[in-house]
TIDRENNU-544250 format. One record per residue (C-alpha): residue in one letter; x negated, y, z negated. Coordinates in Angstrom, 3 decimals, padded with zeros to 6 digits. Example, Ala and Ser with C-alpha at 12.3 -4.5 7.8 and 13.67 -1.06 7.14 Angstrom:
<rs>
 residu     east    north       up
      A -012.300 -004.500 -007.800
      S -013.670 -001.060 -007.140
</rs>
This chain:
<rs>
 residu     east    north       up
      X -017.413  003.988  085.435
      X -016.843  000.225  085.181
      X -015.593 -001.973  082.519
      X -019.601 -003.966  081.972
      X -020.683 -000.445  082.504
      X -018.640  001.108  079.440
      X -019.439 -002.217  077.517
      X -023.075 -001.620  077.529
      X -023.183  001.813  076.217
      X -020.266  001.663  073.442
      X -021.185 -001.536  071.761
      X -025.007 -000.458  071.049
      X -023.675  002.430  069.469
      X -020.704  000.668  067.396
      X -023.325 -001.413  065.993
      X -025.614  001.084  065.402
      X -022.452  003.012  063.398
      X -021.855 -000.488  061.168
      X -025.177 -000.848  060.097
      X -025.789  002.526  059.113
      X -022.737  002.369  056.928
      X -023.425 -001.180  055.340
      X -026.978  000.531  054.285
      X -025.171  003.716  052.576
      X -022.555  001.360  050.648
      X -025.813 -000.554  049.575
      X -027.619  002.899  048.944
      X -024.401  003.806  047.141
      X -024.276  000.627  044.836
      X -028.006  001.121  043.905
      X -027.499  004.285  042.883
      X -029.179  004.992  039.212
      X -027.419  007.513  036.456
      X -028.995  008.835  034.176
      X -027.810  009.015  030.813
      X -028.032  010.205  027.530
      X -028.641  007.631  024.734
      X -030.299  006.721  021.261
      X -032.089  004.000  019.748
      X -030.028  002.617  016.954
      X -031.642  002.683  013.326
      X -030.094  002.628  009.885
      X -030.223  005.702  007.952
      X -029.487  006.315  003.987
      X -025.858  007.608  003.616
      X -026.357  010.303  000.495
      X -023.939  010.652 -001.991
      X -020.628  011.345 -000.509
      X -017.945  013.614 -002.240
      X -014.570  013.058 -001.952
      X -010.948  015.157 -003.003
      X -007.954  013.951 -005.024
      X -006.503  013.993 -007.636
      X -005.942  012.540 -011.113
      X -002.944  009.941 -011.657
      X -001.925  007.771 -014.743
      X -003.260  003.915 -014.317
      X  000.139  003.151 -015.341
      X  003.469  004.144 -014.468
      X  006.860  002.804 -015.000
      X  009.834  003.558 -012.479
      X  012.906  003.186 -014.729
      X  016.349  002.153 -013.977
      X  019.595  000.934 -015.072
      X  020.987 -002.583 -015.037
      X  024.005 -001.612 -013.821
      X  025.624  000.066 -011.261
      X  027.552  003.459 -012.855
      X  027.953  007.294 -012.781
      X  025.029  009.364 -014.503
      X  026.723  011.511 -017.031
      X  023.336  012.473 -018.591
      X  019.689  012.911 -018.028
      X  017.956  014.375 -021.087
      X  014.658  014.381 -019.482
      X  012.923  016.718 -016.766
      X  009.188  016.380 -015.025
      X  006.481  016.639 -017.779
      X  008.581  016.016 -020.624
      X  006.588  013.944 -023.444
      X  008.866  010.709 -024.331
      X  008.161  007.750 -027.100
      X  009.406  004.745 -027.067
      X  013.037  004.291 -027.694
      X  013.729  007.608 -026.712
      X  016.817  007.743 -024.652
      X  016.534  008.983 -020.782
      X  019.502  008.793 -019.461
      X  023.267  007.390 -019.940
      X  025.870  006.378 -017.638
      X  029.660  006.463 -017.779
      X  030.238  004.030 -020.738
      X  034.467  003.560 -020.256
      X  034.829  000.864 -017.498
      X  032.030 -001.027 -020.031
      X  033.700 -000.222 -023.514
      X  037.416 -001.555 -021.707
      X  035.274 -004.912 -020.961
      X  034.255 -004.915 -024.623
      X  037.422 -004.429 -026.086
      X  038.843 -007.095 -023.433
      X  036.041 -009.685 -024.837
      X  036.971 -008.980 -028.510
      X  040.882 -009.673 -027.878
      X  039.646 -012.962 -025.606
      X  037.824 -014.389 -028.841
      X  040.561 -013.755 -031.197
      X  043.126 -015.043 -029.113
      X  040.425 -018.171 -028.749
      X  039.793 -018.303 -033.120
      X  044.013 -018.260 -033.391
      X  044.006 -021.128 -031.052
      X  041.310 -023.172 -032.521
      X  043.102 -022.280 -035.970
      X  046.305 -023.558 -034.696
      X  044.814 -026.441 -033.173
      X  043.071 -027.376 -035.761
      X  046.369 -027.464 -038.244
      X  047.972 -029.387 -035.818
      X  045.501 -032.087 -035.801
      X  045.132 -032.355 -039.583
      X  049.103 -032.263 -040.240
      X  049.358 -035.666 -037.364
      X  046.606 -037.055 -038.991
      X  048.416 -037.177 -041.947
      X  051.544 -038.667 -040.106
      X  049.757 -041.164 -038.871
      X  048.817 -042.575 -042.160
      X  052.845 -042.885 -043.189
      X  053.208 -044.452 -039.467
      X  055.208 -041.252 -038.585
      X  053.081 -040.681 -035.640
      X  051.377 -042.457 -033.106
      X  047.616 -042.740 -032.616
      X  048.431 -041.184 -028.956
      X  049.819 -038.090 -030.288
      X  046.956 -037.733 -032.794
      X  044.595 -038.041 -029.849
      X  046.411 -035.753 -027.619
      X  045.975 -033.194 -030.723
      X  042.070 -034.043 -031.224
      X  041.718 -033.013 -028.039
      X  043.624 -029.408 -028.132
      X  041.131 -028.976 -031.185
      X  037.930 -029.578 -028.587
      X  039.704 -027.339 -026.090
      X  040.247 -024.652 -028.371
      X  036.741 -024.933 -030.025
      X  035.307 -024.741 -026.666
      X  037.431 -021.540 -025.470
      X  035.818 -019.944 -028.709
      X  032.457 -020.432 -027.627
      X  033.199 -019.418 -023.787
      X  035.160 -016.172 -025.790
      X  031.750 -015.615 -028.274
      X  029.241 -015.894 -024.929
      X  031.882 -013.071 -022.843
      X  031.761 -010.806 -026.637
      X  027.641 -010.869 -026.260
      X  027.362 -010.382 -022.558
      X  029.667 -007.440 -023.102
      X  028.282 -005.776 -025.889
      X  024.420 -006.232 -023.954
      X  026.358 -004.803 -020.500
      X  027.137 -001.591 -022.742
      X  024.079 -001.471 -024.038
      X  022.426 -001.414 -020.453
      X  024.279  002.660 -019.934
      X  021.970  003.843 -022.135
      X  017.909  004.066 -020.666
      X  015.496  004.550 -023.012
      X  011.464  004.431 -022.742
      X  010.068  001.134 -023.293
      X  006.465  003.054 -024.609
      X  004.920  006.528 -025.258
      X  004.861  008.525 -022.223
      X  005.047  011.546 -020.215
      X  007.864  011.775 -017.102
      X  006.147  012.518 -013.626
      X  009.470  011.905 -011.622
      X  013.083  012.145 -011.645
      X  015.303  010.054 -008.849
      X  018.999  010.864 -009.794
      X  020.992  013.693 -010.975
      X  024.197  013.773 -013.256
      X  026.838  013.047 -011.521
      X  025.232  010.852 -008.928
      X  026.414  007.208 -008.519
      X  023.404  004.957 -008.808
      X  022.937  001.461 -008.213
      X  021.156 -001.220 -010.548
      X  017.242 -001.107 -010.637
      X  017.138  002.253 -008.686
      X  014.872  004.178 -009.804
      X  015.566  007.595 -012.656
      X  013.734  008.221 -014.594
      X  009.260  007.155 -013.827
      X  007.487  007.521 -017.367
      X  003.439  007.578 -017.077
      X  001.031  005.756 -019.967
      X -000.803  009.114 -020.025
      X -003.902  007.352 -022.295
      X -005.292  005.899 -019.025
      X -006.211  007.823 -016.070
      X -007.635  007.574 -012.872
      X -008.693  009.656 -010.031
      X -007.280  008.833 -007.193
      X -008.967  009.374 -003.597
      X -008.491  008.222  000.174
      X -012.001  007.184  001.766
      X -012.571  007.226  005.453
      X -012.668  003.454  006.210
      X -015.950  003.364  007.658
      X -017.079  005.149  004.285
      X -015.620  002.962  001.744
      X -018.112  000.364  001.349
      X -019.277  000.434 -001.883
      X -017.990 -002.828 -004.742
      X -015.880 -002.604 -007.611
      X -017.436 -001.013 -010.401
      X -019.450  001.734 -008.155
      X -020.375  005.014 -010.554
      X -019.124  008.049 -009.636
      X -018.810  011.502 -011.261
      X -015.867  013.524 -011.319
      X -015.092  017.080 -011.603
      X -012.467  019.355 -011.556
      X -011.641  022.257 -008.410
      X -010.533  024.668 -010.937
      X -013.478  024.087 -012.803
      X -016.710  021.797 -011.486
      X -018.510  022.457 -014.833
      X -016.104  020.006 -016.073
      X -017.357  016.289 -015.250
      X -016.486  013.171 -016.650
      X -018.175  009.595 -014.985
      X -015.718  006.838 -013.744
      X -016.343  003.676 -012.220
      X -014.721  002.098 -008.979
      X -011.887 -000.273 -009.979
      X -009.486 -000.814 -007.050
      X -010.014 -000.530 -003.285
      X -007.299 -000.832 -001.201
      X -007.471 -004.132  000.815
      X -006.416 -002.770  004.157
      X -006.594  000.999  005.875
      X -004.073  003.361  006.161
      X -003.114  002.631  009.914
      X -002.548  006.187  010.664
      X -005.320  007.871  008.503
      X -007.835  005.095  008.867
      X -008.623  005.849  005.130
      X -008.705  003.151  001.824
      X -007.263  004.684 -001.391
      X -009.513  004.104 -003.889
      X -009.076  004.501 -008.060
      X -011.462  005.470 -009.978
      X -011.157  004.043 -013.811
      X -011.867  007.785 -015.864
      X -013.868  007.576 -019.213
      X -012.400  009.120 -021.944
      X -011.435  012.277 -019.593
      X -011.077  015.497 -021.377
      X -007.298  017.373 -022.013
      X -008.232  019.541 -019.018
      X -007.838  016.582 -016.552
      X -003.730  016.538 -016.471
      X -001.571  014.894 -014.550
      X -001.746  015.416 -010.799
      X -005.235  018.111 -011.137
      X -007.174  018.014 -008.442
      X -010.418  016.785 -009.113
      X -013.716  016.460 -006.782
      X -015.368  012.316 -006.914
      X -018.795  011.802 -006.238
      X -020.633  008.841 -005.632
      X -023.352  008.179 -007.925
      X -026.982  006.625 -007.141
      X -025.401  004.119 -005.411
      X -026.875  004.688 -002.042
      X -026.740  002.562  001.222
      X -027.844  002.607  004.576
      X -025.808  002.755  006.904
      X -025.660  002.361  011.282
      X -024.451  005.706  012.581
      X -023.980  006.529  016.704
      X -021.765  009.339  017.708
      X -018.230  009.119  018.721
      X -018.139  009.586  022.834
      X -020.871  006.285  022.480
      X -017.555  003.922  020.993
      X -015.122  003.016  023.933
      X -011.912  000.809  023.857
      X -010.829 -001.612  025.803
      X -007.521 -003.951  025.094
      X -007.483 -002.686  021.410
      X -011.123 -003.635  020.831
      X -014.072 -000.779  020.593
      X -017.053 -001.638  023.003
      X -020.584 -000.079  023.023
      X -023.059 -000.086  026.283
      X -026.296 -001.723  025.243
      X -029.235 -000.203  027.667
      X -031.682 -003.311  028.551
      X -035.049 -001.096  028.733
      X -037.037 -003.541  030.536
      X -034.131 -003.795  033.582
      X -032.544 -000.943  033.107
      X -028.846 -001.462  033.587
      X -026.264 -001.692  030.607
      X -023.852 -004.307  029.386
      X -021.061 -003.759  027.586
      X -020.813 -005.199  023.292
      X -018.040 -005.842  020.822
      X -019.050 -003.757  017.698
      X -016.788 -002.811  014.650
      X -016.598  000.521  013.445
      X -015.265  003.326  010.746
      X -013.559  006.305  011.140
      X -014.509  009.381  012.980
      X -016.599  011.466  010.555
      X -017.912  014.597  011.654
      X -018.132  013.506  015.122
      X -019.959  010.157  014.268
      X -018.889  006.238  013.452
      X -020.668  003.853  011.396
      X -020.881  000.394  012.964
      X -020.306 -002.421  011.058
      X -020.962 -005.364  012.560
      X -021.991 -006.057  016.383
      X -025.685 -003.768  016.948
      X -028.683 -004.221  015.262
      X -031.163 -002.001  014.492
      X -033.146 -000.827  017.264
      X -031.183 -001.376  020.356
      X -030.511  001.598  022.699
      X -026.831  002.709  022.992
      X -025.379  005.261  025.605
      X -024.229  007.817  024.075
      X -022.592  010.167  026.481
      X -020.254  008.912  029.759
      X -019.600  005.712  028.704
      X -016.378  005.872  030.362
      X -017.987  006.202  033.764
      X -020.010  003.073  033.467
      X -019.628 -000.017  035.033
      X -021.159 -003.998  033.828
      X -024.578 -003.892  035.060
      X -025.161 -000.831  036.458
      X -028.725  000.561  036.822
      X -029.453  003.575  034.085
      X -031.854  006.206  033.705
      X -032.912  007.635  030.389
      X -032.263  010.749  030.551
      X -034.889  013.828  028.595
      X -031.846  014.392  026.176
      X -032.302  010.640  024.770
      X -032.725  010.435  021.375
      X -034.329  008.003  018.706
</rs>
């Protein structure tokens, strides 16, 4: 067979081949998939419940002022305390040896000033008679200032002393119960670490973390309260602290709840049961697998019904919650989101609505 001969039968074919394969790539890139997906709509979040527990609006983390060894705690967990009650003490001796050192330094400084003072008086004198000269009366005058001024510096060191001592002894600034201990006897602590923490137990709160998607609600937001142990026990509260930022491992806010009078049955550290009271909202709700990240951020795929391919949206969003998010910012009500394979998807690609859509 010749060379023009072998041309004109393999080239036809080879051409044929390309062709055929450009038209399946096209085939292949016009390819619709269907999907599952929902029309977005705001829905009325009911009355959410929440678990925690009951803490003291105030608490107190006491220390000493001074470094020392604890010789004595008089206080355990739960112990009732009022103010002025002692806590704790620490070695007192390097302290009392600083004391006793100040008192000698300010007699040694009232001596001098005495002497000093004589002296000044007695040239004085002399210099009336012309026995002494004004220089050596000056010279004294100014012993006398020295002196008087070594009693004051000796008075300040006696004070500063005597309040150093008094800082190895803690005692309870108010009425109180203890909810913590941080040092033993024995132990060397250091100055402002914390001993003994005494609670204001007057004023208490319940105390509950709120997925972040979930914790919407203002300041001031009713709720009712109950105990575990006991749920025919209720007491109302009002929202009055929201934490400004989410736990960045939970994804939850702690939120306080200010308690009403609350019963004796609501102790210390009881768990209790919060819920939310007629304060209803509505809220934007698509499932989990429709939320997808990309560089940190969470994206969405929008489905345009009229062409039929998706683009991808910046939204905000909560916490998982029983296999949903609420979106916070970035849809609006009535747009269609994919809400399964959003992984698989690609800017612009032609969708089907699947049967399992929903609305």
């Amino acid at each position: 067979m010749s060379w023009s001969t072998f041309t004109r039968l393999v080239v036809p074919v080879a051409a044929l081949l390309l062709v055929g394969c450009q038209k399946e790539e096209e085939r292949a890139s016009d390819v619709v998939r269907p999907v599952l997906s929902m029309v977005v709509s705001k829905r009325v979040d009911a009355a959410a419940s929440f678990a925690g527990t009951v803490q003291p609006k105030v608490q107190t983390e006491l220390g000493f002022r001074v470094i020392g060894r604890l010789v004595a705690r008089d206080v355990t967990v739960g112990d009732e305390v009022v103010a002025g009650a002692e806590l704790a003490a620490l070695d007192p001796t390097a302290f009392e040896l600083a004391l006793r050192s100040a008192k000698a330094d300010l007699a040694s400084a009232e001596a001098t000033l005495a002497n000093a003072t004589a002296a000044e008086e007695r040239l004085t004198a002399l210099l009336k008679t012309d026995t002494e000269s004004q220089a050596t009366v000056d010279s004294a005058q100014q012993a006398r200032e020295a002196a008087q001024a070594s009693l004051i510096r000796a008075t300040a060191g006696l004070s500063k002393s005597e309040e150093q001592l008094s800082y190895t002894k803690l005692k309870s600034n108010f009425d109180g119960i203890v909810t913590a201990t941080g040092a033993e006897v024995g132990q060397v602590v250091s100055a402002g670490e914390m001993v003994v923490t005494v609670a204001r137990p007057g004023e208490r709160d319940a105390v509950v973390d709120i997925p972040d998607g979930i914790a919407l609600f203002p300041i001031g937001t009713p709720f009712s309260v109950s105990l575990q142990i006991n749920p025919d026990l209720r007491v109302n509260g009002t929202v009055r602290e929201i934490a400004p930022a989410a736990d960045p491992v939970t994804r939850t806010r702690r939120v306080k709840i200010a308690l009403d009078n609350p019963p004796v049955g609501f102790r210390l550290g009881t768990t209790i049961t919060a819920t939310r009271q007629g304060a209803e909202h509505e809220l934007m709700l698509v499932p989990s697998t429709a939320v997808f990240e990309r560089e940190g951020k969470n994206f969405v795929w929008i489905v345009d019904e009229q062409g039929g391919d998706v683009a991808a949206r910046e939204v905000e969003v909560g916490a998982d919650v029983g296999g949903n998010r609420s979106v916070t910012a970035g849809l609006n009500p009535g747009e269609r989101v994919v809400t399964a394979g959003a992984h698989s998807l690609e800017e612009g690609q032609k969708v089907k609505i699947s049967g399992g859509a929903r609305s």
